[in-house]
N, C-alpha and C positions, 0 to 999 in steps of 0.2 A: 346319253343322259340317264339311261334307267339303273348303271351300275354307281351311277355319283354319288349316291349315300351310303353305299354298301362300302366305298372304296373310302370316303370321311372320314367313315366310323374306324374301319382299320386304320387311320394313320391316328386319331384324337384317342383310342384307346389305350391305347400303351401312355400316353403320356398321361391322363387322367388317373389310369389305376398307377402311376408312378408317386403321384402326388397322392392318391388317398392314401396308398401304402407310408408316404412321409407324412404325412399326418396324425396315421394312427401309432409309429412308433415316436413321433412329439409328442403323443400322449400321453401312453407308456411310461416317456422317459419323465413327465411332469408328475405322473403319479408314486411314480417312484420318488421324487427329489421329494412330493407332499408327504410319503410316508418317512420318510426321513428326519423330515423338520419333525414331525409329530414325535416321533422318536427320540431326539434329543431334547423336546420337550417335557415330554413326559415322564423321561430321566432326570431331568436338572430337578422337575418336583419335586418325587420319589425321593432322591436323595436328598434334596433341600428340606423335608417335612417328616423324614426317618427319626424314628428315635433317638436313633446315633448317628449324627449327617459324616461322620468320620468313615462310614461302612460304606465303600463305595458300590459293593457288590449289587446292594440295594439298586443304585440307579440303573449299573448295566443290567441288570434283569430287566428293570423294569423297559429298559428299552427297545431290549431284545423282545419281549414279548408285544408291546405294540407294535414292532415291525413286522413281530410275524400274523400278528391279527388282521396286519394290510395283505398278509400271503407275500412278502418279501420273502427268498432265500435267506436265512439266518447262517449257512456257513460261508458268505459273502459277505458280511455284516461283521464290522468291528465298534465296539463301544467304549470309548474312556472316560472318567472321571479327574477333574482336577478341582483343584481351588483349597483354602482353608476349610477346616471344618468346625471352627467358633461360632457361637453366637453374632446374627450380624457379618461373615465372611460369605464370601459366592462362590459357590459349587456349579460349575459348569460341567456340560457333559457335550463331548463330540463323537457325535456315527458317521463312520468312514461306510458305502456302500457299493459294490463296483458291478455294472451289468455290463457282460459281456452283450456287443451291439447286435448279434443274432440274435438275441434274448427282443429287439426289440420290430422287429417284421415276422408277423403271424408265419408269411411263404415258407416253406422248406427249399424250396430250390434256391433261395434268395439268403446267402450266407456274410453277410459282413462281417470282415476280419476285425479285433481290436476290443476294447472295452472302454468304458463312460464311469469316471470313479468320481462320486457326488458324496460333497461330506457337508453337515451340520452341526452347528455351535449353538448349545443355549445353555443361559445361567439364568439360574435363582439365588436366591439370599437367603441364607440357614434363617430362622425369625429369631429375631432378640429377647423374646418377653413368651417364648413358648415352654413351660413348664415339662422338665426332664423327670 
């Protein structure tokens, strides 16, 4: 009876640190997809509220650069623009972002093979009555 706890604890460990470890790359992988949304968000703006809603470049900057304020890899990171660019048309912007699944367990000995490729759609609406 004196070694029953000692012997518990070896078998509940490994399963317990299995699950905090899957927990904390759910994390990861949730803040990752948040900075994403945010990222095509704040692209469809950008481009929506430009001077020239025609200049797409505007949005992928803009995108690129909130994703890298979350400390996303930006040579992972794809940004497009589509939509009309009239007064009153929608300018969407989609970020394609792929994290390789090592990228998402702290372990080193702990290597998962493959990648998680999370993408984001958002549109705005160039303004009608915004003065060029």
């Amino acid at each position: 009876m004196r070694g029953q706890a000692l012997v518990e604890l070896a078998v509940a460990m490994p399963i317990l640190l299995i699950i905090a470890l899957g927990v904390v790359g759910a994390g990861r992988a949730i803040y990752a997809r948040v900075a994403i949304d945010a990222a095509a968000r704040e692209g469809a703006r950008a481009v929506a509220t430009a001077p020239d809603p025609c200049d797409a470049s505007v949005g992928v900057s803009r995108a690129r650069e909130t994703a890298g304020a979350y400390g996303l890899d930006l040579s992972r990171l794809q940004a497009q623009v589509g939509g009309g660019c009239g007064r009153g048309s929608l300018r969407s912007v989609q970020v394609t972002y792929t994290v390789p699944l090592q990228d998402l367990v702290f372990v080193p000995f702990l290597r998962l093979p493959g990648e998680l490729t999370m993408s984001a759609n958002a549109t705005h609406m160039v303004e009608q009555y915004r003065s060029r």
